[in-house]
N, CA, C and O atoms as a Tripos MOL2 file, in Angstrom:
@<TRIPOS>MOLECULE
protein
  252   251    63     0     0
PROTEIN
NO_CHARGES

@<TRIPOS>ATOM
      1 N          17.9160   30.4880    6.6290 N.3       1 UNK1
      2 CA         16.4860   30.3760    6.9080 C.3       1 UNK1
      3 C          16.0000   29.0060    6.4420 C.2       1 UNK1
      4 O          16.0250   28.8420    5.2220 O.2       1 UNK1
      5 N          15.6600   28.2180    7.0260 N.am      2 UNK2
      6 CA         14.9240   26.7580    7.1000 C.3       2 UNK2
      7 C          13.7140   27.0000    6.7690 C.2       2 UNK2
      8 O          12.9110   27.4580    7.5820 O.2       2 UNK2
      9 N          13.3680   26.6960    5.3820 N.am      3 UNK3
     10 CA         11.8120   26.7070    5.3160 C.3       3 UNK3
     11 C          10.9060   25.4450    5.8050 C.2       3 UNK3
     12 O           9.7650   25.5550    6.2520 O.2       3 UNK3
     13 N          11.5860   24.2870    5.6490 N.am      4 UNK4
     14 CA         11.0650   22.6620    6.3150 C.3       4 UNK4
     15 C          11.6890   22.9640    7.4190 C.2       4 UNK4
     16 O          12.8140   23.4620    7.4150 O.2       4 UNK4
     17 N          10.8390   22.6200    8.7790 N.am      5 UNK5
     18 CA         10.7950   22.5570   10.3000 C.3       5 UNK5
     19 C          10.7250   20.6880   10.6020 C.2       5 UNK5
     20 O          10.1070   19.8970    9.8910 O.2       5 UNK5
     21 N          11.2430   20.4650   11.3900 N.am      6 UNK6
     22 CA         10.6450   19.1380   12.0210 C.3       6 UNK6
     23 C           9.7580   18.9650   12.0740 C.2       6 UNK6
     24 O           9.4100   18.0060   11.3850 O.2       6 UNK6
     25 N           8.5780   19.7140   12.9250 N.am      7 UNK7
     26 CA          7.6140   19.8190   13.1090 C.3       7 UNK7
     27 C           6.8460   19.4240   11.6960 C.2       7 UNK7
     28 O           6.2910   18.4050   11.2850 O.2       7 UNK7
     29 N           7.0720   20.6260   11.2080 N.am      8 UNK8
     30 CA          6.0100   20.1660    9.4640 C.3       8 UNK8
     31 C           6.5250   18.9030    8.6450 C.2       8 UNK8
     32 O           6.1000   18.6790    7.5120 O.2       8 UNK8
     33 N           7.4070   18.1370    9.2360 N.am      9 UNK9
     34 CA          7.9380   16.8090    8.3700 C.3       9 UNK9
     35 C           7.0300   15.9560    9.0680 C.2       9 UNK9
     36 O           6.2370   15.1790    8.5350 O.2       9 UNK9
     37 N           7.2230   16.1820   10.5230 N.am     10 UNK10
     38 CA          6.3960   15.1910   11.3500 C.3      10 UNK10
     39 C           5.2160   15.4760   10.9630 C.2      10 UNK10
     40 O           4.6880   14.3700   10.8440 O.2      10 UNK10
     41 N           4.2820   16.4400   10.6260 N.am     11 UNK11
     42 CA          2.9640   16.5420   10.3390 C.3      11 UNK11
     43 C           2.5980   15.9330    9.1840 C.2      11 UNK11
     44 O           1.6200   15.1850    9.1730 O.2      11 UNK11
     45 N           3.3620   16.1830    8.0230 N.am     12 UNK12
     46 CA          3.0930   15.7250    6.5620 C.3      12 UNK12
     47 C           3.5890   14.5180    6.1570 C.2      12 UNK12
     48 O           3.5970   14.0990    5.0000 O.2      12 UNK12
     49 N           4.0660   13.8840    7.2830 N.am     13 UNK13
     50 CA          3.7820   11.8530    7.3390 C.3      13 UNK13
     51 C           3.3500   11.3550    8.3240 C.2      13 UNK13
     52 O           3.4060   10.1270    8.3860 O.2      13 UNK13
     53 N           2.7720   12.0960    9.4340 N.am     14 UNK14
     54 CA          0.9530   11.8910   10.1860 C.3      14 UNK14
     55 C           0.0230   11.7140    9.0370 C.2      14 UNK14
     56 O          -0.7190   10.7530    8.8300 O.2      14 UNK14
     57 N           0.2360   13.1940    8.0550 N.am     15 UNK15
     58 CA         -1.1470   12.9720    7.5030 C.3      15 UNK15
     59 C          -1.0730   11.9990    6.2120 C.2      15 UNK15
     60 O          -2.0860   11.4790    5.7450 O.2      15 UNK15
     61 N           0.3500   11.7820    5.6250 N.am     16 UNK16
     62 CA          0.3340   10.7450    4.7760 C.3      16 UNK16
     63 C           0.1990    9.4180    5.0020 C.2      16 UNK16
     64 O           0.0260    8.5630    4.1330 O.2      16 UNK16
     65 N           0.2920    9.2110    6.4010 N.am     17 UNK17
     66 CA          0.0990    7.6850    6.4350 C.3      17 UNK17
     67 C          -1.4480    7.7970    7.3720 C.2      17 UNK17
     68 O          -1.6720    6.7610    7.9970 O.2      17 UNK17
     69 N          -2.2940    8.6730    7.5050 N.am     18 UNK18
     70 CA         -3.4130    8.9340    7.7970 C.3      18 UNK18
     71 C          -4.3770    8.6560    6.4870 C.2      18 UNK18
     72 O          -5.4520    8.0670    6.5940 O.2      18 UNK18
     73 N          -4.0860    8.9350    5.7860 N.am     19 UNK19
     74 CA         -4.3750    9.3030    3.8360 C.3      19 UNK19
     75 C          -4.1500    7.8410    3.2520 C.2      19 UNK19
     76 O          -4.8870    7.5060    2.3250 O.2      19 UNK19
     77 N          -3.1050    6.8590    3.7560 N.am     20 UNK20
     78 CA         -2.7860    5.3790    3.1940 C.3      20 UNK20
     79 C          -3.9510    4.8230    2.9480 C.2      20 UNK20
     80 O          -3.7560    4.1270    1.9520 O.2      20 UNK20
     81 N          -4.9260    4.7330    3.2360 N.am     21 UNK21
     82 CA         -6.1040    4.1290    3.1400 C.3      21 UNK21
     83 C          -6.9200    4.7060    2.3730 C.2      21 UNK21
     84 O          -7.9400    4.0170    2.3820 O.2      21 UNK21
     85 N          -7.0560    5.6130    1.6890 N.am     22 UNK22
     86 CA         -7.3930    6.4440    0.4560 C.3      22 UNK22
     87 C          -7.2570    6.4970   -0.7670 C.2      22 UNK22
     88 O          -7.6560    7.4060   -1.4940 O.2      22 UNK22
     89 N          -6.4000    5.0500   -1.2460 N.am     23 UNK23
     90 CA         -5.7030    5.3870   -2.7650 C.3      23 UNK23
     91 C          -6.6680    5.1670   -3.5430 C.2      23 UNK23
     92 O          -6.4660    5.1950   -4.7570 O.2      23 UNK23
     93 N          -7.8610    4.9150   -3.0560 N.am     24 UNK24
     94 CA         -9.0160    4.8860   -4.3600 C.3      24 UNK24
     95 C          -9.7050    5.9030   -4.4830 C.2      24 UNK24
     96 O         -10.6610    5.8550   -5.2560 O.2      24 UNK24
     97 N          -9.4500    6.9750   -3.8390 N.am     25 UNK25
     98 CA         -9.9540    8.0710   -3.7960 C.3      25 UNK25
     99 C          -9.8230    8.1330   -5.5770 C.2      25 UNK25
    100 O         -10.6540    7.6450   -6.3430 O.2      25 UNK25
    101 N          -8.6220    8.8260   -5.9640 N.am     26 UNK26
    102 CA         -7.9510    9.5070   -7.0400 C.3      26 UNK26
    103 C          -8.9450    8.4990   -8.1920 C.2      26 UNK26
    104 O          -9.4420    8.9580   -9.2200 O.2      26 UNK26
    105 N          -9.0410    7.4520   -7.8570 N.am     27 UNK27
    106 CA         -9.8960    6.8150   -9.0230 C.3      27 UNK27
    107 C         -11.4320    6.9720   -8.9690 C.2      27 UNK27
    108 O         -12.1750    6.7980   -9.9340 O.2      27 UNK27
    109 N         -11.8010    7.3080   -7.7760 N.am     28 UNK28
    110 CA        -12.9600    7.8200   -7.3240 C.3      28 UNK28
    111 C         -13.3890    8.7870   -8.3000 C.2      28 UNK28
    112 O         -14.3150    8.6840   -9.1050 O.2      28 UNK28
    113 N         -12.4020    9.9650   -8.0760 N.am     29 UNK29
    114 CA        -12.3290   11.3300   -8.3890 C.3      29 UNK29
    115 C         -12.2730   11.9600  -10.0070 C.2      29 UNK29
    116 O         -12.7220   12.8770  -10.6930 O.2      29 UNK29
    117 N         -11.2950   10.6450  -10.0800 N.am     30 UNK30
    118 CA        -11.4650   10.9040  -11.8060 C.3      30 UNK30
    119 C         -12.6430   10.2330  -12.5710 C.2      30 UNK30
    120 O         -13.1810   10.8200  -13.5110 O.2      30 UNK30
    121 N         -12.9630    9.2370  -12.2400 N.am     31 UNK31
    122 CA        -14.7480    8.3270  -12.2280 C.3      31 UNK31
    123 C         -15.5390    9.9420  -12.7040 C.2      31 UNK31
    124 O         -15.7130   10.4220  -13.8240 O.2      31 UNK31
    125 N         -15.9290   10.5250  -11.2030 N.am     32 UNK32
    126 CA        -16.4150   11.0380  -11.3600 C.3      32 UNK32
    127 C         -16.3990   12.8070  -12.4920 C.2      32 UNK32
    128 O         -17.1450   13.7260  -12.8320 O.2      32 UNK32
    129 N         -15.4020   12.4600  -12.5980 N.am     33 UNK33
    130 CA        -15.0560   13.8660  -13.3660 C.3      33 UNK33
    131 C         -15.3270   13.1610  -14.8360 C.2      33 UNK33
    132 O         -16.0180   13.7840  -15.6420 O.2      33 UNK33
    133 N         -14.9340   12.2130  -15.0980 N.am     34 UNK34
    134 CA        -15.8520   11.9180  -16.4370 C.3      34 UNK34
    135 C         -16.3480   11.8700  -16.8670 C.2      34 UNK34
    136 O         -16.5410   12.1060  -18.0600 O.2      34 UNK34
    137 N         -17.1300   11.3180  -15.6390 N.am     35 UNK35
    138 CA        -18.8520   10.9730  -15.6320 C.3      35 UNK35
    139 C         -19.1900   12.8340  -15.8480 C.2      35 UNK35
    140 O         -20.0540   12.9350  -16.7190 O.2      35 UNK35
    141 N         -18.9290   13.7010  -15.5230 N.am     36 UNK36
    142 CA        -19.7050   14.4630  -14.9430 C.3      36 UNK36
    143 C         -19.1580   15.6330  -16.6550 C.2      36 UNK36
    144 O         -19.8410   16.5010  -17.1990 O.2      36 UNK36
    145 N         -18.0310   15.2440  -16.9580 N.am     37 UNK37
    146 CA        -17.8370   15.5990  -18.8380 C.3      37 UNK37
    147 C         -18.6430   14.8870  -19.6160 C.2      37 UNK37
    148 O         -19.2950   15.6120  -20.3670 O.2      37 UNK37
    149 N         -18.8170   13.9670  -19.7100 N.am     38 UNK38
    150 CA        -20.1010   13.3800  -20.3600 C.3      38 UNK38
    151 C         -21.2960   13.9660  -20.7360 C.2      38 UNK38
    152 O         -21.6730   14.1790  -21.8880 O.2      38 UNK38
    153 N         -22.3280   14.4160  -18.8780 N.am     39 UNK39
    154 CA        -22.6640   14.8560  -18.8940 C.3      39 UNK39
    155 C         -23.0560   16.0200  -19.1750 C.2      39 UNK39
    156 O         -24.1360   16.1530  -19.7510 O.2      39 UNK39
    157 N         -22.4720   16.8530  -18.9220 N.am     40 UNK40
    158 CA        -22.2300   18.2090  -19.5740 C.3      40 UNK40
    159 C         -21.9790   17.9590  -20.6410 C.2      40 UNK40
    160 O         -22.2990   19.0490  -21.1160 O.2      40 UNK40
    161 N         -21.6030   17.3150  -21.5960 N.am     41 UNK41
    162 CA        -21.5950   17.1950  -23.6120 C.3      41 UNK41
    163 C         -22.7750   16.6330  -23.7170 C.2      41 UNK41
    164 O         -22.9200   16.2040  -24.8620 O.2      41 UNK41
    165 N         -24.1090   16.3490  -22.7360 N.am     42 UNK42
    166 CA        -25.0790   15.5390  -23.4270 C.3      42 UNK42
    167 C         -25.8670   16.5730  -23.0240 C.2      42 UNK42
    168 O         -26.6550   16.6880  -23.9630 O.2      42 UNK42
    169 N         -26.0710   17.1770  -22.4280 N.am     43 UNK43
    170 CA        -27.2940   17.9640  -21.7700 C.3      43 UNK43
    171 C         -26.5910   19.1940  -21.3210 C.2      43 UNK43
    172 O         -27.5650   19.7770  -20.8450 O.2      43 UNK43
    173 N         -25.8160   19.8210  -21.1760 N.am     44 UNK44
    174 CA        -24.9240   21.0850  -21.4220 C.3      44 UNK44
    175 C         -25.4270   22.2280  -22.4760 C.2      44 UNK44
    176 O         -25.9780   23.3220  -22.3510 O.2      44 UNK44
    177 N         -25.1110   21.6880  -23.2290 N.am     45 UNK45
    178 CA        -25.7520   22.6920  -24.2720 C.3      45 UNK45
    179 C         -27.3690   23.0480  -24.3790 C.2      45 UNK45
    180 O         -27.9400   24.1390  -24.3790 O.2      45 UNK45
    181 N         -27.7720   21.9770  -24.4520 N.am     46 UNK46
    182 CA        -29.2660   22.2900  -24.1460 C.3      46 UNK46
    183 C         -29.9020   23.0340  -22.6210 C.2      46 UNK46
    184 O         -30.9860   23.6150  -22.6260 O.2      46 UNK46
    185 N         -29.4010   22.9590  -21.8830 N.am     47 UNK47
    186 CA        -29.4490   23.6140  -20.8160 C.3      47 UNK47
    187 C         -29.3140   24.9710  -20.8450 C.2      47 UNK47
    188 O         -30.0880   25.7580  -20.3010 O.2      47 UNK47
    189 N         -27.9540   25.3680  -21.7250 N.am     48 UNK48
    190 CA        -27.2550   26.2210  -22.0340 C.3      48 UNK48
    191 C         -28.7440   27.5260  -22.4800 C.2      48 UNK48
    192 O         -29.0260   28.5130  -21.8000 O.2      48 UNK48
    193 N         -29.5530   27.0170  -23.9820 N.am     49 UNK49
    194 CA        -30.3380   27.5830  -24.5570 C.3      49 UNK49
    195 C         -31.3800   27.0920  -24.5230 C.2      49 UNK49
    196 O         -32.0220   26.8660  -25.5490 O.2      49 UNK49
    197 N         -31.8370   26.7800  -23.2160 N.am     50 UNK50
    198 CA        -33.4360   26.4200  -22.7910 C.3      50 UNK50
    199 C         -34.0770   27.9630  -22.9650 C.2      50 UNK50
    200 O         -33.5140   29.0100  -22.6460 O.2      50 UNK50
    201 N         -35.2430   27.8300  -23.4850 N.am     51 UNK51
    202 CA        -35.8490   29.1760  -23.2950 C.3      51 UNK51
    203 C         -35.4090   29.6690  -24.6020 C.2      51 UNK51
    204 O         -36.3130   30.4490  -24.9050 O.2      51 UNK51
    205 N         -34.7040   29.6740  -25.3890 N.am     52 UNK52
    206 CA        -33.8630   30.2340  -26.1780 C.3      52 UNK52
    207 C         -34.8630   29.5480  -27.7490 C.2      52 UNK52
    208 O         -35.6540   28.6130  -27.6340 O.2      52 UNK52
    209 N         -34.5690   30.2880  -29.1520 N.am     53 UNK53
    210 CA        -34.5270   29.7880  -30.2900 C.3      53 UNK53
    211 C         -33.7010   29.1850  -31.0250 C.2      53 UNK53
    212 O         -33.9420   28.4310  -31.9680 O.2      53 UNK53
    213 N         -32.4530   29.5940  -30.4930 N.am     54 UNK54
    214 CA        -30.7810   28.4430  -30.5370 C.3      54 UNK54
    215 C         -31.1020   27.0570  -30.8340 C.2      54 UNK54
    216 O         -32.0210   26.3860  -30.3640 O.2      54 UNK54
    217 N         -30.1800   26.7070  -31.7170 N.am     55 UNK55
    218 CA        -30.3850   24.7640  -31.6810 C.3      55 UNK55
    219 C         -28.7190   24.8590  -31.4070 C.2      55 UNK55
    220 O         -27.8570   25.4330  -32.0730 O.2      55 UNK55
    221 N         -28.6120   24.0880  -30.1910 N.am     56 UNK56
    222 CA        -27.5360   23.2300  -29.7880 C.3      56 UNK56
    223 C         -27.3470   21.7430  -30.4830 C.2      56 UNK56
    224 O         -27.9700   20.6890  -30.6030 O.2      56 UNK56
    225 N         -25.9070   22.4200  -30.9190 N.am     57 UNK57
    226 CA        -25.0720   20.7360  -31.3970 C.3      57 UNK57
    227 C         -24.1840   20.3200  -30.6420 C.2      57 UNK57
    228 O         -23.1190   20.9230  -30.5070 O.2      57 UNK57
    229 N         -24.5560   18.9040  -29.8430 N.am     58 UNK58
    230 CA        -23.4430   18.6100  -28.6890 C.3      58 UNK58
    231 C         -22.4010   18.4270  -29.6590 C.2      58 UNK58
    232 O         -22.5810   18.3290  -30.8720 O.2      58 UNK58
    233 N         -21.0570   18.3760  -28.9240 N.am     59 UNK59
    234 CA        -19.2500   17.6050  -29.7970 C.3      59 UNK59
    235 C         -20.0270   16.0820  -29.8550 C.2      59 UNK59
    236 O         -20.2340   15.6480  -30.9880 O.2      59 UNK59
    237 N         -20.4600   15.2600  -28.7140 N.am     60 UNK60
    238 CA        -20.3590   13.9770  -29.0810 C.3      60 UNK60
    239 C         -21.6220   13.4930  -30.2360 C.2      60 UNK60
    240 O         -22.7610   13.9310  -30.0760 O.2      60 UNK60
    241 N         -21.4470   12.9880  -30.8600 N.am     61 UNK61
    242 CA        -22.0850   11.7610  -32.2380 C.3      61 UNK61
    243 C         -22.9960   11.4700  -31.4890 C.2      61 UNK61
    244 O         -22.6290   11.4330  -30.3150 O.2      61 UNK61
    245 N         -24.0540   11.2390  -31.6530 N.am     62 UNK62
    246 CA        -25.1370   10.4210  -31.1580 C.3      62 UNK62
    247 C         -25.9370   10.7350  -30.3580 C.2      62 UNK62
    248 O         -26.9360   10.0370  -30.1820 O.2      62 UNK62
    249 N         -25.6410   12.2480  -29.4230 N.am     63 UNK63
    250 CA        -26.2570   12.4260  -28.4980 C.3      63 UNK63
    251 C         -27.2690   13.5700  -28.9710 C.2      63 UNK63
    252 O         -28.1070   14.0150  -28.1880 O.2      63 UNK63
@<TRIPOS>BOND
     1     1     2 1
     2     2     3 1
     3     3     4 2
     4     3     5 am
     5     5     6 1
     6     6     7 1
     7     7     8 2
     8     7     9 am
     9     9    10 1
    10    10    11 1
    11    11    12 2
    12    11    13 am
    13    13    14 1
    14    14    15 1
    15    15    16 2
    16    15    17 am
    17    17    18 1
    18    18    19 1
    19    19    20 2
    20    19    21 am
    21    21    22 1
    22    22    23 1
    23    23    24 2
    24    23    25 am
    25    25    26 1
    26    26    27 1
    27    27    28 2
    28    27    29 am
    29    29    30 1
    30    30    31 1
    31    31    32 2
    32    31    33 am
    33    33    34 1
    34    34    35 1
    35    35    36 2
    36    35    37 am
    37    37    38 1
    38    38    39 1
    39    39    40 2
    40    39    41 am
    41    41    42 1
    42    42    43 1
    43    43    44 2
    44    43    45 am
    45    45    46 1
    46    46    47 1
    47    47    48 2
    48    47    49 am
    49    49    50 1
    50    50    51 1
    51    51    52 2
    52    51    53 am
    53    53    54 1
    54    54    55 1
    55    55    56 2
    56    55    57 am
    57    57    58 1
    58    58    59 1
    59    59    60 2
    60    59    61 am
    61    61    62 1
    62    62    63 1
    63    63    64 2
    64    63    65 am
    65    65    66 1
    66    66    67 1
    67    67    68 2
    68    67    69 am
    69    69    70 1
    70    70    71 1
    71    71    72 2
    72    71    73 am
    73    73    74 1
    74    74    75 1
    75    75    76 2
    76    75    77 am
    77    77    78 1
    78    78    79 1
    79    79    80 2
    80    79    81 am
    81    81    82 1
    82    82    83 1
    83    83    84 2
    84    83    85 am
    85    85    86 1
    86    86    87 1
    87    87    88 2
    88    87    89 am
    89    89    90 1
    90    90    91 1
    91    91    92 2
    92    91    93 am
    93    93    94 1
    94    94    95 1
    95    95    96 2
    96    95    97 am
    97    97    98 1
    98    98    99 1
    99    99   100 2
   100    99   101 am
   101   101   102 1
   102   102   103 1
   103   103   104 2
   104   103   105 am
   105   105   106 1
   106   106   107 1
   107   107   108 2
   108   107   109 am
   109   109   110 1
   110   110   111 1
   111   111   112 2
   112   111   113 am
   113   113   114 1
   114   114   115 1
   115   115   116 2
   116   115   117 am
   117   117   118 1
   118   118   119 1
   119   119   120 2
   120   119   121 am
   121   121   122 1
   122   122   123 1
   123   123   124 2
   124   123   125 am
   125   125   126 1
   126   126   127 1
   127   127   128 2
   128   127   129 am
   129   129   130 1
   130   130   131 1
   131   131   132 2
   132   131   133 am
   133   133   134 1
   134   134   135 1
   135   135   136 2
   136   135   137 am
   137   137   138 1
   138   138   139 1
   139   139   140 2
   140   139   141 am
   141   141   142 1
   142   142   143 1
   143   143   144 2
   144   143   145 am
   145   145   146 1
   146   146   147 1
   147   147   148 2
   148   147   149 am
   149   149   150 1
   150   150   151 1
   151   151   152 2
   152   151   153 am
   153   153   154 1
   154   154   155 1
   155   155   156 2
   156   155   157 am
   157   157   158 1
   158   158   159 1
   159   159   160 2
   160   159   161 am
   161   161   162 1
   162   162   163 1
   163   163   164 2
   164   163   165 am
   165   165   166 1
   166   166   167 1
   167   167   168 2
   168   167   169 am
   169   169   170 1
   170   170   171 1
   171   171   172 2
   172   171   173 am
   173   173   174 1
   174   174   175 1
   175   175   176 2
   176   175   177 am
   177   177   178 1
   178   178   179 1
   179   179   180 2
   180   179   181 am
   181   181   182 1
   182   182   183 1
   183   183   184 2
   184   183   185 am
   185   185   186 1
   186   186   187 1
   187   187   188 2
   188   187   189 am
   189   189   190 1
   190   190   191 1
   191   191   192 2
   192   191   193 am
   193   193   194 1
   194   194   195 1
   195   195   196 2
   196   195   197 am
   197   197   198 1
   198   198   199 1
   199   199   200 2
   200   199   201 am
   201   201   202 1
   202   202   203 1
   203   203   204 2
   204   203   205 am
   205   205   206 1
   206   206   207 1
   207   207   208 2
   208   207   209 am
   209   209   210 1
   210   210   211 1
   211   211   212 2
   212   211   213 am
   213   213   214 1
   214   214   215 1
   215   215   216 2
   216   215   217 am
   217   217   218 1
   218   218   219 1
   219   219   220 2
   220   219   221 am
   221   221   222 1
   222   222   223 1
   223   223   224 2
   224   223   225 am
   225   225   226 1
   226   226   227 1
   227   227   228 2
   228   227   229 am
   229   229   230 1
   230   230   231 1
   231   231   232 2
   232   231   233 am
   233   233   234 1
   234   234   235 1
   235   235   236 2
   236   235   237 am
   237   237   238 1
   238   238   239 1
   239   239   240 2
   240   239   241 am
   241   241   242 1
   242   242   243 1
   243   243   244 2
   244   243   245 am
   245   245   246 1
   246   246   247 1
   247   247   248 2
   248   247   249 am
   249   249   250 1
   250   250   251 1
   251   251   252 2
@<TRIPOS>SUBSTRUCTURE
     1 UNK1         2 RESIDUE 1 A UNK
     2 UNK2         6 RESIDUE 1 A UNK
     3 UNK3        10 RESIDUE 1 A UNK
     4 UNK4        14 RESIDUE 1 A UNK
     5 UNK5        18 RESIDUE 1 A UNK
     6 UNK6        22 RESIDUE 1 A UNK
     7 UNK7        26 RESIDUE 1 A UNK
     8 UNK8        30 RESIDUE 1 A UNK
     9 UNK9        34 RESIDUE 1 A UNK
    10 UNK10       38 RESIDUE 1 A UNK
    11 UNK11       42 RESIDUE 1 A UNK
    12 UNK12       46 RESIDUE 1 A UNK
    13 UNK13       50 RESIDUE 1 A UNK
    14 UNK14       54 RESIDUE 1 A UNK
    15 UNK15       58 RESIDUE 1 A UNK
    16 UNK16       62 RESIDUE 1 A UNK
    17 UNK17       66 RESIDUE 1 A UNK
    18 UNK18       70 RESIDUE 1 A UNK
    19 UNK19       74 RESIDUE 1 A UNK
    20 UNK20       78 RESIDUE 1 A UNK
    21 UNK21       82 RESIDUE 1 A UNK
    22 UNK22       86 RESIDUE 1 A UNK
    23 UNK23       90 RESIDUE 1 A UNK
    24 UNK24       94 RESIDUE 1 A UNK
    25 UNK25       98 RESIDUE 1 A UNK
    26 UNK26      102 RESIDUE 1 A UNK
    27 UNK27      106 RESIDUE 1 A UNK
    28 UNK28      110 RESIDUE 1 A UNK
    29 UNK29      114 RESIDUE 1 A UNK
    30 UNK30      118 RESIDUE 1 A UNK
    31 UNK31      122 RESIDUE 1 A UNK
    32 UNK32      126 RESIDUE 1 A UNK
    33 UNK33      130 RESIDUE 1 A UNK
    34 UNK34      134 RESIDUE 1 A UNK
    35 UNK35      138 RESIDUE 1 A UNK
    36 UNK36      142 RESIDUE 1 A UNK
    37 UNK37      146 RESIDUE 1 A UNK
    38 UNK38      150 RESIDUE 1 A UNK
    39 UNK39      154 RESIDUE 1 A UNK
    40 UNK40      158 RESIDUE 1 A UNK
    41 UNK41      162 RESIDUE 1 A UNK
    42 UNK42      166 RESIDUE 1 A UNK
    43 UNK43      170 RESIDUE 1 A UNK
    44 UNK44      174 RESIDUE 1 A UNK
    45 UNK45      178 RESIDUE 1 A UNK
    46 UNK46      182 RESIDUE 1 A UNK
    47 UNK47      186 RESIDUE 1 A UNK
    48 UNK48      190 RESIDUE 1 A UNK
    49 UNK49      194 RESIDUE 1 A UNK
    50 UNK50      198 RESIDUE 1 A UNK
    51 UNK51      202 RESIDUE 1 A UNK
    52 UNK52      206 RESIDUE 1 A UNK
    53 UNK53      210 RESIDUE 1 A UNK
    54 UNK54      214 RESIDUE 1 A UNK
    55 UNK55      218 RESIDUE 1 A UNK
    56 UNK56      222 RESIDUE 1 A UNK
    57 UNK57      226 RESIDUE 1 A UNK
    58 UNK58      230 RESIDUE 1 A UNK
    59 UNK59      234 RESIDUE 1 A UNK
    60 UNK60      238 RESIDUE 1 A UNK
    61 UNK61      242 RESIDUE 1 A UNK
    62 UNK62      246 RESIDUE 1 A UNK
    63 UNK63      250 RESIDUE 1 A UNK
């Protein structure tokens, strides 16, 4: 039983060299996922217990 076909080799270097022009994606992607941990440690918690009598302590220093 052949689980790789021709067919699906030929498809999955269509779409990889379709995708060549993308390698900044991944830096895109992680940019934004940082950015977006940050966020959430600055205003996360407080969000968290709006409404609330809770005092939130973010992890990061300063914020």
């Amino acid at each position: 039983m052949k689980i790789v076909n021709a067919q699906f080799v030929k498809d999955f270097r269509a779409e990889a060299e379709r995708q060549k022009d993308f390698t900044n994606s991944f830096w895109r992607q992680l940019a934004v996922i940082l950015v977006a941990i940050i966020i959430i440690q600055a205003v996360g918690p407080f969000v968290v217990l709006w409404g609330t009598n809770l005092v939130a302590h973010p992890l990061l220093p300063g914020f």
